[in-house]
C-alpha positions in Angstrom: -38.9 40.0 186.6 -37.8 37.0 185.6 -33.7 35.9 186.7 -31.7 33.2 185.3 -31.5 30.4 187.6 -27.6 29.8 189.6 -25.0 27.0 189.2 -26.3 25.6 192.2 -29.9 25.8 191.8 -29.1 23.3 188.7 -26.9 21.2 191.0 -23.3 21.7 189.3 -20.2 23.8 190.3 -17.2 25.5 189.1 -14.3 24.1 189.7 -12.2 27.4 191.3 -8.4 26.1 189.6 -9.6 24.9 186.1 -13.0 25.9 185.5 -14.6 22.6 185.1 -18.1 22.7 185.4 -18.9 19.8 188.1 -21.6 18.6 189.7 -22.4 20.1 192.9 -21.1 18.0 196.1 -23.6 16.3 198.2 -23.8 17.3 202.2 -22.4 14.0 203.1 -19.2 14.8 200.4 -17.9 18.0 201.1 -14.6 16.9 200.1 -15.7 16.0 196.1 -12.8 17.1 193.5 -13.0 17.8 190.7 -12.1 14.9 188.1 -10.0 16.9 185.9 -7.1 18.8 188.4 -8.0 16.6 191.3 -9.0 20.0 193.6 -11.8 20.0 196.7 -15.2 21.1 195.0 -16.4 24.7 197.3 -19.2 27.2 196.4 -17.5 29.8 197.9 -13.6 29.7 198.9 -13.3 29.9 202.8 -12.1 32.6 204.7 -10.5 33.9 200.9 -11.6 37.7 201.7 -10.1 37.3 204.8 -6.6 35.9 203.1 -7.0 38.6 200.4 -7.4 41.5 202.8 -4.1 40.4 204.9 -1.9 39.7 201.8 -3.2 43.6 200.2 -2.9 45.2 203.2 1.1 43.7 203.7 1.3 44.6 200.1 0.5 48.4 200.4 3.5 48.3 203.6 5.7 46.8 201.1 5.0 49.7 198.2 6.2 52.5 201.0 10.1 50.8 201.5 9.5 49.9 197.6 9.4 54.0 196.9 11.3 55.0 199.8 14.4 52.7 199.1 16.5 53.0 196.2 15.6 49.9 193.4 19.5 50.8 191.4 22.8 51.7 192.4 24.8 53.2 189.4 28.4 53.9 188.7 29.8 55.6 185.9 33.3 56.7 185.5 33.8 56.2 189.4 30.8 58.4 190.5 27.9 56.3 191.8 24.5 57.5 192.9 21.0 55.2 194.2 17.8 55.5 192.4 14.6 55.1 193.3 11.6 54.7 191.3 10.8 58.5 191.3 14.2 59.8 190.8 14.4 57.0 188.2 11.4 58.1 185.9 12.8 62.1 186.6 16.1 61.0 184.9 14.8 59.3 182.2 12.1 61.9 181.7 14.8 64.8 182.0 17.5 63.0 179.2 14.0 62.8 177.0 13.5 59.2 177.0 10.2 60.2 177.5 8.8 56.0 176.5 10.7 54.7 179.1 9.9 56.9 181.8 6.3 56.5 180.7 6.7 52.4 181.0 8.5 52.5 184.2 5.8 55.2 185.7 2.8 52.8 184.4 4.5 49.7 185.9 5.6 51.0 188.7 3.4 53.5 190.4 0.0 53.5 188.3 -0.8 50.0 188.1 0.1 49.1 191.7 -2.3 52.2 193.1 -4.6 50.8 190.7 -4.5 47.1 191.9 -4.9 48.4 195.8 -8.3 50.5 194.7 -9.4 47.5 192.3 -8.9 44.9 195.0 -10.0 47.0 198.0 -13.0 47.5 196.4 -13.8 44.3 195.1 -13.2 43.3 199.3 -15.1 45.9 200.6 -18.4 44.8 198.4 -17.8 41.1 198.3 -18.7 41.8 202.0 -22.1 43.5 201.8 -23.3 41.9 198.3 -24.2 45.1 196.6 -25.9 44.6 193.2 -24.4 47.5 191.6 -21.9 47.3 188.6 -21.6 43.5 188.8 -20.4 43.1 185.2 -17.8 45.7 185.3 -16.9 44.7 188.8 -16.2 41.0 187.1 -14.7 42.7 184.4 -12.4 45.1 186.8 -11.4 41.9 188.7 -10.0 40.0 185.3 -8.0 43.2 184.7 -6.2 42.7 187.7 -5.3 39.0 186.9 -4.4 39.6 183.4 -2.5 42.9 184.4 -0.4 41.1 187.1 1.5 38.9 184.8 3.3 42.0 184.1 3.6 43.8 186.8 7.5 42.1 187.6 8.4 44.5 184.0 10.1 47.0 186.4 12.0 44.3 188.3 12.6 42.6 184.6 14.3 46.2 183.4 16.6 46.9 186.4 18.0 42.7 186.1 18.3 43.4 181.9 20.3 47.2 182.6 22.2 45.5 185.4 23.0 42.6 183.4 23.9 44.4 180.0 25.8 47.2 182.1 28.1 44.5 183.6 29.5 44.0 180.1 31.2 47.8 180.3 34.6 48.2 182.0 34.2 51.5 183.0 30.1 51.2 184.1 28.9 49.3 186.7 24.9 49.0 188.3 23.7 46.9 191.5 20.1 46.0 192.4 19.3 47.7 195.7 16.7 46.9 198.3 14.1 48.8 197.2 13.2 46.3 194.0 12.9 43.3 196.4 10.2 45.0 198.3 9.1 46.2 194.7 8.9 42.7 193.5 7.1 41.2 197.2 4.3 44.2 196.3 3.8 42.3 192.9 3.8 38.9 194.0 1.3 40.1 197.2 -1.1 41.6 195.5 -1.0 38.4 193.0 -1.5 36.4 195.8 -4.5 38.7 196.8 -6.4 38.6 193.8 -5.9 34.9 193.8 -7.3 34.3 197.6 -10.3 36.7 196.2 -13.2 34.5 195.2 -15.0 36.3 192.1 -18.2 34.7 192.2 -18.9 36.3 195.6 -20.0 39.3 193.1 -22.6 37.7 192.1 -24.0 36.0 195.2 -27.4 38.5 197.0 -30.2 38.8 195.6 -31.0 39.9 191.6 -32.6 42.9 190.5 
């Protein structure tokens, strides 16, 4: 069966920041760059799974104090009460602002779980070059990216409430610890999936 032939078996290479198809460094210039960003020419990023597996794995011990810790202290009328993400989403769901618990359950718990699966797969195979699923593997790993611009939305609603809120003389709500471990899970698991070389997907041999 016939395969279509690699980048570097036609001598060029992708440019890893920019996407600029280059031609492939020779052995005695390992440190070409590329002519548009100026970045170091690699076929593979070194040690990135490595990288990606230490910056998830700090990222899932950041999502425990990020649930465990209230995100919003809130006082109304001179009775204040902490928040966490749960007991957020209950409220909202119990006073029937059923949209906005919905959001802040999505943002908040779904889409993180799903970014540690996502990326711990993508790890786990990039290490034994399966050849199962490439296509939606690549396609799973572009959800992540496109997904983590807006994964700072719950961090984005508690600065907007507190900042609206402070307007009120007889209201008053805080940030609390829990969204800054909220917001280092976001930028972590960013940071993963950027360490996380997607061509290794495609690297063993073709079927």
């Amino acid at each position: 069966m016939s395969t279509r032939p690699r980048a570097l078996e036609l001598g060029v290479i992708g440019c890893h920041t920019c996407g600029l198809v280059c031609a492939a460094p020779s052995p005695a210039n390992q440190a070409a760059r590329c002519p548009r960003c100026g970045e170091v020419l690699h076929a593979r990023r070194s040690d990135g799974v490595s990288r990606a597996w230490a910056l998830l794995l700090a990222a899932m011990v950041f999502y425990i104090p990020a649930n465990m810790l209230p995100v919003m202290y809130t006082d109304m009328l001179g009775h204040g009460s902490n928040s966490t993400i749960c007991t957020g989403i209950i409220e909202f769901w119990k006073a029937g602002s059923y949209g906005i618990a919905l959001v802040i359950f999505i943002a908040s718990v779904a889409v993180p779980c799903a970014k540690f699966l996502i990326l711990g797969m993508q790890l786990i195979t990039a290490r034994r070059h399966p050849r199962w699923a490439r296509r939606e593997r690549a396609r799973l790993y572009r959800l992540v990216e496109i997904v983590g611009y807006w994964s700072m939305l719950d961090v984005l609603v508690v600065a907007i409430v507190a900042g609206l809120v402070k307007f009120k003389a007889l209201a008053d709500i805080e940030p609390r610890l829990g969204i800054l471990f909220f917001g280092g899970v976001v930028i972590l698991t960013m940071l993963a999936a950027m360490q996380f070389d997607p061509r290794l997907i495609w690297d063993g041999n073709e079927t």
